[in-house]
Structure formats: C-alpha cells, structure tokens
C-alpha positions as CSV (number, residue, x, y, z in Angstrom):
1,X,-9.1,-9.1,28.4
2,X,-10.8,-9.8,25.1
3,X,-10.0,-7.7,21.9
4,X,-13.4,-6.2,21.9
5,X,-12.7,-4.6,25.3
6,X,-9.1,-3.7,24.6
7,X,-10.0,-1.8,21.7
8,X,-13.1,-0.2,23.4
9,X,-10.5,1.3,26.4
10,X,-8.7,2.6,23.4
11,X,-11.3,4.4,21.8
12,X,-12.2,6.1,24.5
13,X,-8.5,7.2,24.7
14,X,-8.5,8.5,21.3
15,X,-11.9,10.4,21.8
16,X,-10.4,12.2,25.3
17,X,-7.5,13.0,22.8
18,X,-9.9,14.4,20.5
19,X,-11.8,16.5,23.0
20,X,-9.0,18.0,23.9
21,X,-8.8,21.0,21.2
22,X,-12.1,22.0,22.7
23,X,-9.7,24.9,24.2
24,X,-7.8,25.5,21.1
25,X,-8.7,28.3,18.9
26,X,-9.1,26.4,15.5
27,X,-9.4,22.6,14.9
28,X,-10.4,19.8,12.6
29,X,-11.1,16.4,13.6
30,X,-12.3,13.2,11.8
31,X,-12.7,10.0,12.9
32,X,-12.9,6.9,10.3
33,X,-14.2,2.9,11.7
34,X,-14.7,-0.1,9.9
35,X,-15.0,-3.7,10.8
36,X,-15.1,-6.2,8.0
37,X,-16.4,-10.0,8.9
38,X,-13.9,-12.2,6.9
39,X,-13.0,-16.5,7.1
40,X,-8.9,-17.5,6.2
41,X,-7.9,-21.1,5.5
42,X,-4.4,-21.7,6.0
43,X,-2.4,-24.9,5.3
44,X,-1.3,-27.3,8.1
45,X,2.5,-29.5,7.4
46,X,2.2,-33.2,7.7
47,X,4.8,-35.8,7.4
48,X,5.0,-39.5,6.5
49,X,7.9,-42.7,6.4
50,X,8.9,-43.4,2.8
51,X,8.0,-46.5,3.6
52,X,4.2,-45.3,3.6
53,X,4.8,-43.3,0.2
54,X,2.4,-44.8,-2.7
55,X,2.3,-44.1,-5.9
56,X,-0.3,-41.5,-7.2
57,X,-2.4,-41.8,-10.3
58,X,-0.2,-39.6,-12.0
59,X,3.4,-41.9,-11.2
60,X,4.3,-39.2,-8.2
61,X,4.8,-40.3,-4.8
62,X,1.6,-39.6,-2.6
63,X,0.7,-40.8,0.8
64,X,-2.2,-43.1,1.6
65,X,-4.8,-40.7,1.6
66,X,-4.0,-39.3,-1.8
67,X,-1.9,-35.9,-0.6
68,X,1.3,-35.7,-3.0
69,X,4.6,-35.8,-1.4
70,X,7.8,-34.3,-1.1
71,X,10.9,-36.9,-0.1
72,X,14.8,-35.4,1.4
73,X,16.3,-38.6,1.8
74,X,15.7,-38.7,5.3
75,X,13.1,-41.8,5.9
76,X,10.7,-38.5,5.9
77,X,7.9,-37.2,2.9
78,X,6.7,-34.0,3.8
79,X,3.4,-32.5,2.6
80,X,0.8,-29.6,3.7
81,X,-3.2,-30.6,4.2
82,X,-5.8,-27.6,3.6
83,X,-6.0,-26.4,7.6
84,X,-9.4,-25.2,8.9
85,X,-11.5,-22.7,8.3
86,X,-10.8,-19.9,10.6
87,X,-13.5,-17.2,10.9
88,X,-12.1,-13.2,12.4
89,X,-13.6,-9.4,12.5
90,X,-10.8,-7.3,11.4
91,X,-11.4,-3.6,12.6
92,X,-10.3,-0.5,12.5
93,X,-10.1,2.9,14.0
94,X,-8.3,6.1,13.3
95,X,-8.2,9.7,14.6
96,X,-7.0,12.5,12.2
97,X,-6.5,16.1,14.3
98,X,-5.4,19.4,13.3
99,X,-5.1,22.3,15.2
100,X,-3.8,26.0,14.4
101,X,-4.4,29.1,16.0
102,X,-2.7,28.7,19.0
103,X,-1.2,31.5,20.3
104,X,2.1,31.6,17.9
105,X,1.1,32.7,14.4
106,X,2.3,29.6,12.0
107,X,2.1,27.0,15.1
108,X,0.2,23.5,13.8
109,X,-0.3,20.5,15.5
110,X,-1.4,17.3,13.8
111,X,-2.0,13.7,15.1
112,X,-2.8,10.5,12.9
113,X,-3.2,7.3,15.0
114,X,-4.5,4.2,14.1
115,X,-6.0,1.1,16.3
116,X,-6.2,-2.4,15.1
117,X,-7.9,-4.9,16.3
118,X,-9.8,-8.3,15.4
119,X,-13.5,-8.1,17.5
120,X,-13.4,-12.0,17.4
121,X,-10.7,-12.6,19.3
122,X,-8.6,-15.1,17.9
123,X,-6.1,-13.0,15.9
124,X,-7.0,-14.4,13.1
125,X,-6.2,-11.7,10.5
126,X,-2.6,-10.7,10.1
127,X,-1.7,-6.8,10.5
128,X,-4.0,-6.6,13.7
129,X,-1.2,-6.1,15.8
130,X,0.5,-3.8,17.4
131,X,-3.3,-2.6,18.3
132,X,-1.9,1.0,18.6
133,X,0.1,2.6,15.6
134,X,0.6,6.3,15.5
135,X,1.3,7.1,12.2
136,X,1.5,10.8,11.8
137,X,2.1,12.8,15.1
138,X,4.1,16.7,15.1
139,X,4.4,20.1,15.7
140,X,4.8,22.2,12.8
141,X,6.4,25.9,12.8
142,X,6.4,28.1,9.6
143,X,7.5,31.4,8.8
144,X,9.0,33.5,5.8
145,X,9.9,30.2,3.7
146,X,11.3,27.6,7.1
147,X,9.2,25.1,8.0
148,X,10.7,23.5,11.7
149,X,8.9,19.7,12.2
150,X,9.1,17.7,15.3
151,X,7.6,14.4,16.2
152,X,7.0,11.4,14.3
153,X,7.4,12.7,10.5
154,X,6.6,10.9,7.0
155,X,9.2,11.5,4.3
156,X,7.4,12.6,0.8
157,X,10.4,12.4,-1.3
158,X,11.7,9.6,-3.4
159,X,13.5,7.4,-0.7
160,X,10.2,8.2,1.8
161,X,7.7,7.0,-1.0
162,X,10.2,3.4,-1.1
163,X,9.2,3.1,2.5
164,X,11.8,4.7,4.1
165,X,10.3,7.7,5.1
166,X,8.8,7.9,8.5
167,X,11.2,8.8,11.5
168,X,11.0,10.1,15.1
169,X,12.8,13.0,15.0
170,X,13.1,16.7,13.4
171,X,12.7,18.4,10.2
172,X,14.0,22.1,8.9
173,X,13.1,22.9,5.0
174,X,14.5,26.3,3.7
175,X,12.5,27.7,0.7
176,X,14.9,30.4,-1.2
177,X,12.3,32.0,-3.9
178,X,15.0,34.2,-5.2
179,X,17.7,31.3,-6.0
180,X,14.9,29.4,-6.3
181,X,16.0,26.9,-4.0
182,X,14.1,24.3,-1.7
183,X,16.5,23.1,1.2
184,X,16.1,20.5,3.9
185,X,17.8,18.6,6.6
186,X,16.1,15.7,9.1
187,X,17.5,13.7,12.0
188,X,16.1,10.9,14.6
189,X,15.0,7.5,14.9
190,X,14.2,5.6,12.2
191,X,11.5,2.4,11.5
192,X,11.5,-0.7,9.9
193,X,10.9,0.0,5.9
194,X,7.4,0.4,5.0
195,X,5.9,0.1,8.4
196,X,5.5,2.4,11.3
197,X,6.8,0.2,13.9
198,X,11.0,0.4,14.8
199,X,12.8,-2.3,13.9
200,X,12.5,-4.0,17.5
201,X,9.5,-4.7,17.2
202,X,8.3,-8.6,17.7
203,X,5.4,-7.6,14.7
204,X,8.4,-6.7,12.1
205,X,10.3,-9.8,12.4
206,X,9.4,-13.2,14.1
207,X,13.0,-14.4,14.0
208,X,14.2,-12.2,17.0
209,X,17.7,-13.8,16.6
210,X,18.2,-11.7,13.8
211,X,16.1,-8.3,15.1
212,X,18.5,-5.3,15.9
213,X,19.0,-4.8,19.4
214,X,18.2,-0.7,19.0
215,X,16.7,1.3,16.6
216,X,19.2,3.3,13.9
217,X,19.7,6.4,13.8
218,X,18.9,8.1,10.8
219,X,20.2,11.7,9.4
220,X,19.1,13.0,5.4
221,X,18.6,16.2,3.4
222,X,17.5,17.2,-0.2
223,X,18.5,20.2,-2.0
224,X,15.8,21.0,-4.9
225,X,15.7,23.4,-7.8
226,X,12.3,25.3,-9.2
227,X,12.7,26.9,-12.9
228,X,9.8,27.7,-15.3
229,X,9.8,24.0,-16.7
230,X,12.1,22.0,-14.6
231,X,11.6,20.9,-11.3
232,X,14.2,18.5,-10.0
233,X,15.5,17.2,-6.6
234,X,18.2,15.3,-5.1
235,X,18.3,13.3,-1.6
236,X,20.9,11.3,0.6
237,X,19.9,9.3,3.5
238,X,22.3,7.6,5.6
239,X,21.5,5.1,8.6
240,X,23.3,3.8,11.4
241,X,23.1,1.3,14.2
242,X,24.5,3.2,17.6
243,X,25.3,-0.4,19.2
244,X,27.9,-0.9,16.3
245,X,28.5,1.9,14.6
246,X,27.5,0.0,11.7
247,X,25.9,1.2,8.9
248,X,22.4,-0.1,8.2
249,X,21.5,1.7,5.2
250,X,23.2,4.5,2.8
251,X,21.3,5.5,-0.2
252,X,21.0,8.8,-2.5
253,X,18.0,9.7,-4.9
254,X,17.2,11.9,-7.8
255,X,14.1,12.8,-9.7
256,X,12.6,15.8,-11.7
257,X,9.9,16.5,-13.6
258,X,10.4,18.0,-17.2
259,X,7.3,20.2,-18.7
260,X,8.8,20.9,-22.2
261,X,5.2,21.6,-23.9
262,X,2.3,22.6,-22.9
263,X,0.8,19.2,-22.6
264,X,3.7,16.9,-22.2
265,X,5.4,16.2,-19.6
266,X,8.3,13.6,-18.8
267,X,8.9,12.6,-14.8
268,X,11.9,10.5,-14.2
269,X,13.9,9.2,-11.1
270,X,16.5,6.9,-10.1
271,X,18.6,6.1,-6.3
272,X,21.4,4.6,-5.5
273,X,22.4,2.2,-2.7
274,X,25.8,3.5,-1.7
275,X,26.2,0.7,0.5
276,X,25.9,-2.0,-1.8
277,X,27.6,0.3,-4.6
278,X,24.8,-0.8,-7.3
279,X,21.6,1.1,-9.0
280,X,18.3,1.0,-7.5
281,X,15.3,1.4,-9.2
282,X,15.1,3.9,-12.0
283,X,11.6,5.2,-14.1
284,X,10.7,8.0,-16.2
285,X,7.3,8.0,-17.9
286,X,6.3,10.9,-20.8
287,X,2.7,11.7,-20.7
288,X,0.0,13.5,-23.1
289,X,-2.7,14.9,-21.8
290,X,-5.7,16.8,-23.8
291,X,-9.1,17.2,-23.6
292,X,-10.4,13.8,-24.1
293,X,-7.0,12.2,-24.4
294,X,-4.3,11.2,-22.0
295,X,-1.4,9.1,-22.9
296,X,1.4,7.6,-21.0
297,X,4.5,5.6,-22.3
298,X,7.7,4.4,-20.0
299,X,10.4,2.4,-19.0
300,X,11.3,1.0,-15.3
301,X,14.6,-0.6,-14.1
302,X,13.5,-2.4,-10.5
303,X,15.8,-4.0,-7.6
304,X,14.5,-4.9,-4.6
305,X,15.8,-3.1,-1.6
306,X,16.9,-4.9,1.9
307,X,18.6,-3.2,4.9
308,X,21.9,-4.8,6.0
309,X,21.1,-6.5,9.1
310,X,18.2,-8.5,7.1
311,X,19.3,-11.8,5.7
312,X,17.6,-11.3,2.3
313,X,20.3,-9.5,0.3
314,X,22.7,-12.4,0.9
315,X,20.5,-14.5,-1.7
316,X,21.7,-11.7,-4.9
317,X,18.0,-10.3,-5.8
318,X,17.9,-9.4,-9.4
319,X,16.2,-6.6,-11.2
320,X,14.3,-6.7,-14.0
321,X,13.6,-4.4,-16.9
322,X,10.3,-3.5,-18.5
323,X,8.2,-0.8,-20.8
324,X,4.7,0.1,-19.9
325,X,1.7,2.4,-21.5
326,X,-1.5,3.2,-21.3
327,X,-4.2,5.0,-22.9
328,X,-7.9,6.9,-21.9
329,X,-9.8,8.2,-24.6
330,X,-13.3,9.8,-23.9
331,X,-15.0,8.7,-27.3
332,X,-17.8,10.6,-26.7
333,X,-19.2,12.9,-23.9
334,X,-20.4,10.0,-21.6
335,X,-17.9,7.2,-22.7
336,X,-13.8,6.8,-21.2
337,X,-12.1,3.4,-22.8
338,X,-8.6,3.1,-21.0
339,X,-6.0,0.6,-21.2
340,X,-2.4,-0.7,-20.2
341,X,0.0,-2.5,-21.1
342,X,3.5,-3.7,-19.7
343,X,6.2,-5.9,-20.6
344,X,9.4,-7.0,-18.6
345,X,12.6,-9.5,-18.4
346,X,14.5,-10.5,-15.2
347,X,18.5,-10.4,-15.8
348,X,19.9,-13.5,-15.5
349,X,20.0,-15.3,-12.0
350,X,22.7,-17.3,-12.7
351,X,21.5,-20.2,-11.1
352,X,20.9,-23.3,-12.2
353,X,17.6,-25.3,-12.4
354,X,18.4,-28.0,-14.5
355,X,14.8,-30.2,-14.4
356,X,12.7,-26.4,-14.2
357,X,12.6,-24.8,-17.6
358,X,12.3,-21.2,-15.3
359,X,10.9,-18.4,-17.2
360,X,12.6,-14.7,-17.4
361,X,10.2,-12.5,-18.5
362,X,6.6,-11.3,-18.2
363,X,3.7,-8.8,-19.2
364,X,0.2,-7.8,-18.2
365,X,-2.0,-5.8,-19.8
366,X,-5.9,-4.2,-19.2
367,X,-8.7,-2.5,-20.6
368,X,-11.5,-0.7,-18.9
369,X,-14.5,1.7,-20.1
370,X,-17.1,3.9,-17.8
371,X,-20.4,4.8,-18.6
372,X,-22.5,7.3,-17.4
373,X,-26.1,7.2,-18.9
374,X,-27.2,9.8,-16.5
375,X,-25.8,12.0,-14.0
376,X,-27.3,9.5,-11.5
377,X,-25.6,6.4,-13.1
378,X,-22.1,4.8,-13.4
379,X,-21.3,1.8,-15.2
380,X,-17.9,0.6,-14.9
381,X,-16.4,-2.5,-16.7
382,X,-12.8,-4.1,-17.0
383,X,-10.9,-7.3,-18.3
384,X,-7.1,-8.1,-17.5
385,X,-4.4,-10.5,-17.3
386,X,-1.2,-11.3,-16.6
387,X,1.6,-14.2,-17.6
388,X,4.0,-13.9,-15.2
389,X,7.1,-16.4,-14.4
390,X,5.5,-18.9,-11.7
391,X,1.9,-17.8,-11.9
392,X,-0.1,-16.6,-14.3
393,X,-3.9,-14.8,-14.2
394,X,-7.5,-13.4,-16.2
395,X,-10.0,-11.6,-15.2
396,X,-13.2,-9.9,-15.6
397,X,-15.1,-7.6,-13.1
398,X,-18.2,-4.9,-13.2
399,X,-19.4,-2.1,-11.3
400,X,-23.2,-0.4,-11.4
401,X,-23.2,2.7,-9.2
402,X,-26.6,4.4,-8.5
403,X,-27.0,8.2,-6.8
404,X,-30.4,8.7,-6.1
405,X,-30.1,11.2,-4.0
406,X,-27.2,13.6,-2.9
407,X,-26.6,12.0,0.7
408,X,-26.8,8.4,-1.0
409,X,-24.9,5.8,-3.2
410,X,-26.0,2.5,-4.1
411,X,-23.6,-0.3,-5.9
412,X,-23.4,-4.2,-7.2
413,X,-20.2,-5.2,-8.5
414,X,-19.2,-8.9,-9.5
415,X,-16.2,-10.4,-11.5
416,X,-14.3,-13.7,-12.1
417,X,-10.7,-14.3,-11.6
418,X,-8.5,-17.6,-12.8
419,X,-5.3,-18.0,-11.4
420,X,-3.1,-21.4,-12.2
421,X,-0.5,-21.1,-9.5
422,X,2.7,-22.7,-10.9
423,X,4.1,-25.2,-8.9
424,X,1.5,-25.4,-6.1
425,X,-2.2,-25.8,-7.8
426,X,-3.0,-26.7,-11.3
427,X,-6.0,-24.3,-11.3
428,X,-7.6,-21.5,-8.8
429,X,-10.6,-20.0,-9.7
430,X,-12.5,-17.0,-7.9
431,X,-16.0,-16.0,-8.9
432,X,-17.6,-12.9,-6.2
433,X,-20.8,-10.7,-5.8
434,X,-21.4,-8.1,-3.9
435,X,-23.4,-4.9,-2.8
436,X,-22.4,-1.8,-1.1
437,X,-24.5,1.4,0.2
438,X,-23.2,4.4,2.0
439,X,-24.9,7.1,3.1
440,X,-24.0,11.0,3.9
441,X,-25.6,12.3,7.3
442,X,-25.9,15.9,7.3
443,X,-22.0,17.3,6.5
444,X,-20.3,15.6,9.3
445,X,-21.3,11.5,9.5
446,X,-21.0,9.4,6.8
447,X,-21.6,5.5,7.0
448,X,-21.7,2.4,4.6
449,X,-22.1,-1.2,4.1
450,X,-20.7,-3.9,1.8
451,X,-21.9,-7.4,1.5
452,X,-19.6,-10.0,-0.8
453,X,-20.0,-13.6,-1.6
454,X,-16.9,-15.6,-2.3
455,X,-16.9,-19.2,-4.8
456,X,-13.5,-20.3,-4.8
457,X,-12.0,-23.4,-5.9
458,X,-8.5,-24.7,-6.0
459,X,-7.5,-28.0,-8.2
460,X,-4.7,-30.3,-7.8
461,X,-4.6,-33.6,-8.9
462,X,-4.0,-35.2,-5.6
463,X,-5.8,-34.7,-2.5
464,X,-5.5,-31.5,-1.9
465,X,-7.7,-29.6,-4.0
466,X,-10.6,-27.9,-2.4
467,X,-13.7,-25.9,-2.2
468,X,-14.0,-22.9,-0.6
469,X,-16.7,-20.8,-0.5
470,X,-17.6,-17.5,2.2
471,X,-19.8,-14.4,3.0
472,X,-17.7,-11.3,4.0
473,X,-19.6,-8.3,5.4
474,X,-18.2,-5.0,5.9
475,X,-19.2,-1.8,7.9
476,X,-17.8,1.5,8.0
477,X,-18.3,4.7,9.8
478,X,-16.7,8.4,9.5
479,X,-17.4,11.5,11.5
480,X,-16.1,15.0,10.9
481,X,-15.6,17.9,13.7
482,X,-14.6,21.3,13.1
483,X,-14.4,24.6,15.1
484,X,-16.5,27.7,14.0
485,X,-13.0,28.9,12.1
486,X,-12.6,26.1,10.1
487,X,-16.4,26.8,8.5
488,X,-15.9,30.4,7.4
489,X,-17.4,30.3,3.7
490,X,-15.6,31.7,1.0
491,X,-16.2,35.1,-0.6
492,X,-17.8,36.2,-3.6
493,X,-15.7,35.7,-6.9
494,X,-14.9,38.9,-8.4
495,X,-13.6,39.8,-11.8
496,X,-9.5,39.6,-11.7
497,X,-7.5,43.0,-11.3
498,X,-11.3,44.4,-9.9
499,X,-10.4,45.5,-5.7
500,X,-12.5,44.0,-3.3
C-alpha cells in the first residue's frame, strides 16, 4: 500500500472520530493539514587500499578522484561522497477535539492526534514515522478545587517542559485556596524523553540491542505555594523498569517566580538527578517590563540529561555556564529595535586532544527591528551570529507582510546564512527567497501557501564540495467546527460594581 493511501484510510479515521460528538451537547473541533514538497542529499561512505591513497594539493592523503581521506592502520582509507539527491512530500495531519457538557457537570474530554506521513513514498524525510501519534488523549473531571486526569497526559511543570512529561496513566491536583496550596500526584506508563512514542519503539532507537524490553513505570507529584508575590513549586519524579526493578530515572525540580515590584520580575529554576547524585540545569532571568521597554538579564547552568539504560551518560557530558540579555525598545509609535546577547564556557572535559587546539567557550548575539508604516504593513528585519566551539555562523534575513484585506495576508521574506563547519567543510553558504499567502474563509477554514528557493553551496578543498540548489513548496489547510454552545457571544460590558 503506498503512503498516500495509508494516510488517506487514516483520515478518514480521524474524521469518523470527529463526527462523533455530533451527539454530545458541546464540542470544538479543528483540524490542521500541510504537505511541504522538500529534496535531502545525504552522504554515502566509501573506502579505498592505502596503497590507492595520493597525495592532495594540500599534502593530505586523498584518493584518485580527489575525495580526502581518513587512514586506521588497517590497509583501509575511509571517506564519504555527496549521495544523491533524494526528492519527498512530508505531510501532516492533526485532529484537536474537545467536548464538555456531557451529562456530569465538570466532565471534559479532549483528543490531540497526529498523522505523519511522506505522499511520495520513499520515506525520505525523517520523523514521518510512526504514521499515527496520539499526543494528547483524556478525560478530565473537576470540582471544588480537584482536577482527576486519565489517559495519555502532558506534564507542564519543570521536568515535563525537559521532555519528560507525557505518560499513560492518571493525574489528581488538589487546589487548597485557604493554605494556599496547589497539590498533585500522577502515576502510569511513561515514553521515551521528548517524544510521544514508549521507549520500545523501533522509531526511538535503531540499536534494538540496547532498547528496554518494557516500558517504565513512572510515579511524581508537586507540592506548590501561591502568596501575593511568590509563586514557587517543587517536583519529584521517579522511574522504574518492572522487568528489573531498576531504576531508569530519579530526578527532583524547583522553580518560582519572584514579583518584588511592580514591573520586575525574577523566574528561576533548578532539578536534580538523584540518580546520578549531580545538578541539572539551573536558570533564573530578572526582567523589566514598561511601556515601550522590556529588558531581560540572566544566567544558565546546562547538563545534558540521559536516562540510565541509554549509553550516552557513560561518555561524562559536561555542562557549561553562560549569561544572556536582551533588549526591545519601541523608539517611536511604529518602530520595535530588539536585541540579544549570550555568552558561555564549557567546564573542562578533561580529555586530551593534543594536535586539536579545542575551544571552551562561546557566544551569539542578534538584533532585529519591525516596522509598521501602516496598519496594513509589516516590515521585519534581523542580523545574527554565532562563534561557537566546532562551528561558527552569520546571518541576515527580511520579512514584508501585506494585509489587504481582513481574510488575507501576503508575504516575501529572503536572507543569507554562512556557516564554516569546523572539521567537515571550509565554508557553507545558504542564500533563500520565498513567498507565502494565506487566506481566512469565512470563521472556520483557513488555508495558505509558501513557495522557497534554496542556493546552497558547500566548499572543501578536495572533492567533495558541492552545489546544491532546490524549490520547496508548501501547503496548508485548517478547519474549525463548533456546536451552537461554543458560539454564544459575550454580553454587554457594564460599568464595575453596576448589577446586571
């Protein structure tokens, strides 16, 4: 079966699934497609006898046809050729319902799936597989300050924003307004971090050897605390693999938000890994905000994160340490300048790399400004780079927005990108153009186009440099149903303390 009729059988699934709160007595429904045509040029290996190795114009060793060389030892050189140019339609599909009003005052239902799927047939685009994801799917009770949750559930806290937050299980928050207390507790099954797919999953790792034979089981709570100025919160999550009775992850958060004026505030945050017995990541940013002036300044302390049945925390990631800012000023009515700025330093790896002079530290920085002549028009420019250990970049891009009408938006944006890629080319540049229109049918359908055109170019001094230039064209589509309840209008506004 090809992918175009695959994902056609799975519409129709997902439009039976949104017909059936026809019955119900209050509903909401949107439905979002877009396809995107797009070309990827991978790398193929190759492999030569040293006795075939030459010697390049630079004094490296090269094969005969000019690709440079890599040499083990073995009577082998190893290199990679630019593979072909492989051509894919990347689509997708998703369903959003909600229903309430069913019978049980403070009953909700919701449902968030997802199709993938690439119209060309080739699988040519990564992340089109599993074709079916259901991201958000549960039932939802609430009354006098509990909230019960069962289904698939997404975590909003701290540890659920680092992509450990989505499980198949069961949720009960407690909000105490006289302590004033927010309490919660969840249980199930959890997923692989940052995806919506369980760990066993062929998608989440290809090297099944080292895949978990079950999913863990996962089991959390937060305890939070509301005052006039403070709002703070504290989580643990724990997670364990029933074959072994291992544990696969144990890790505790806390973060808070501080409002000690009446335009400043200071968020900060930090979690743990138990398991590993070392500090996460940790953040707090103070920001001003006023009229025509908002102003941000912080500092970040990041580790990487990596369950215990991966094979990545055996290679000793290091954090690093940075400041950031950034600044929007309206200068005048129709004029925003912004900008931002961030430095940072790796802690010492403590490896060596005696013939690599390897670099510790790194910032990148930006500034942008928006323009709006008229209401109708938007004008949106921006430069940036970055120096960063192993690669480095600059940029410039534009953007001309034009609303004729209410129901329509016309836009041309271009830019230029140069990225020398340390170790691997000497120069990649990226120069693109493209167009985009959407349009607003009535209050239900909106749909859009985008067509790009992509110059790229990537030099080496050996062989493999190359050319590589494409058209991308995109389409999108979006459809919103509601029942007669969900389009009561609002009431008049009336002066406050007058009775209606």
């Amino acid at each position: 079966m090809t992918g175009g009729r695959e994902a056609l059988r799975i519409l129709m699934a997902l439009a039976v699934l949104g017909a059936a709160p026809l019955t119900a007595q209050s509903w909401r429904l949107r439905f979002d497609a877009a396809a995107q045509r797009v070309a990827i040029r991978a790398i193929s290996p190759d492999s030569i006898t040293e006795a075939e190795v030459q010697t390049g114009p630079t004094g490296g060793p090269v094969s005969p046809d000019g690709f440079a060389v890599t040499c083990f030892n073995n009577g082998f050189c190893q290199f990679f050729r630019p593979g072909s140019v492989r051509r894919g339609m990347p689509a997708m599909a998703s369903t959003d319902l909600t229903m309430w009003g069913l019978g049980v005052p403070g009953l909700r239902v919701r449902v968030h799936a997802r199709l993938n799927t690439d119209l060309a047939g080739e699988q040519a685009w990564a992340g089109t597989t599993p074709r079916l994801q259901v991201t958000e799917g549960f039932a939802e009770y609430i009354r006098d300050g509990l909230t019960v949750q069962g289904g698939r559930l997404l975590d909003q806290g701290r540890l659920g924003n680092a992509g450990l937050g989505v499980i198949d299980g069961a949720r009960a928050a407690l909000r105490l307004d006289r302590l004033p207390l927010d309490l919660s507790l969840y249980g199930g099954w959890g997923m692989a971090r940052g995806t919506v797919l369980p760990v066993t999953s062929p998608a989440v790792n290809p090297l099944l050897d080292y895949n978990p034979g079950v999913r863990q089981i996962v089991a959390g709570g937060s305890i939070g605390a509301r005052l006039r100025d403070v709002d703070a919160m504290i989580e643990y999550r724990r997670e364990i693999d029933p074959l072994t009775n291992y544990m696969v992850a144990e890790r505790a958060g806390i973060s808070t938000q501080l409002r000690p004026f009446k335009r400043l505030s200071l968020v900060a945050g930090a979690d743990y890994d138990v398991a590993l017995a070392q500090l996460g990541t940790a953040e707090a940013t103070l920001a001003y905000s006023a009229p025509r002036l908002w102003a941000t300044v912080g500092a970040r302390h990041y580790r990487p994160y990596f369950d215990l049945w991966t094979v990545w925390g055996a290679f000793s990631p290091v954090p690093y340490r940075g400041v950031n800012g950034s600044l929007a000023v309206g200068v005048v009515k129709n004029l925003q300048l912004r900008g931002r700025g961030e430095w940072f330093r790796y802690e010492p790896t403590e490896a060596s790399t005696p013939q690599v002079n390897a670099k510790e530290s790194g910032w990148r920085a930006g500034v942008e400004a928006t323009l709006t002549p008229r209401p109708q028009w938007v004008v949106t420019g921006g430069a940036h780079t970055e120096r960063l250990p192993g690669a480095s970049s600059v940029g410039v891009d534009a953007r001309v927005s034009w609303h004729p009408r209410d129901p329509i938006t016309l836009s041309i944006e271009g830019g230029s990108l140069q990225r020398p890629l340390e170790f691997r080319f000497q120069d990649a540049g990226l120069t693109w153009f493209g167009a985009a229109a959407s349009y607003h049918v009535a209050e239900r359908w909106q749909v859009g186009a985008t067509v790009d055109r992509y110059w790229e170019s990537r030099d080496r001094l050996d062989a493999a440099a190359f050319d590589w230039n494409q058209w991308r064209l995109g389409l999108r589509a979006s459809m919103t149903l509601r029942s007669s309840a969900d389009r009561w209008a609002l009431p008049p506004a009336r002066p406050a303390g007058r009775t209606p």
